[in-house]
C-alpha angles and dihedrals in degrees: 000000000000125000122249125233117205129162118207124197117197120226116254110277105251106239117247123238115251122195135174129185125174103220133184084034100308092309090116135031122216116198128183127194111179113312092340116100121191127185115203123180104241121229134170111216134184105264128195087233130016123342114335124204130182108216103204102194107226104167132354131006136120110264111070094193103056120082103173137013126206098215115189117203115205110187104167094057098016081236099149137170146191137169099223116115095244091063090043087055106032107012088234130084151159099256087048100048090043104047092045092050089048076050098054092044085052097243105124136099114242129189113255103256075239097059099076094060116141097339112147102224099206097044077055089046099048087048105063092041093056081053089048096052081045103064092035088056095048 
């Protein structure tokens, strides 16, 4: 018996719609991939570098365990992150690419330069953490 060499291509992924609509007057993001929809509470926070958001997951979405991303928008160097596991895989990712694109429209909330003033990160930080371990305690 020979072997067979046969070389198979595979056809060109189809793209895969991406939508994203700020909703209750920008208080919550809706994002559809697909045929997945997720809802997130939107909320601008103070951020060591950029823009910073909270994404509080309230329906949908992929990742069961997750049940909030810290997303950081850095216009001015396109240096963005997100602690979803698609961007720690992949360094792309849905709450990224929609947020930045709402950016860029000009749709989306931003903190006063002024906001940040004076707040410890880290004391904010560490606080949320200790309420975290709170309700997951209760």
């Amino acid at each position: 018996m020979t072997a067979n060499n046969v070389t198979r291509t595979r056809s060109p992924r189809k793209p895969v719609r991406r939508t994203a609509q700020l909703q209750e007057a920008g208080r919550a993001l809706v994002l559809r991939v697909g045929q997945t929809v997720s809802r997130y509470r939107l909320t601008a926070i103070a951020a060591a570098f950029g823009l910073g958001y909270r994404l509080d997951k309230l329906s949908g979405g992929t990742d069961d365990e997750a049940d909030h991303y810290h997303v950081n928008l850095s216009p001015a160097d396109g240096c963005h992150t997100c602690e979803c596991k698609g961007w720690l895989r992949w360094q792309t990712c849905k709450h990224v690419d929609s947020l930045n694109a709402l950016l860029v429209a000009g749709c989306l909330p931003v903190l006063p330069d002024d906001a940040a003033d004076g707040l410890n990160l880290a004391e904010e930080f560490a606080a949320s953490e200790a309420s975290e371990a709170e309700a997951d305690a209760a």
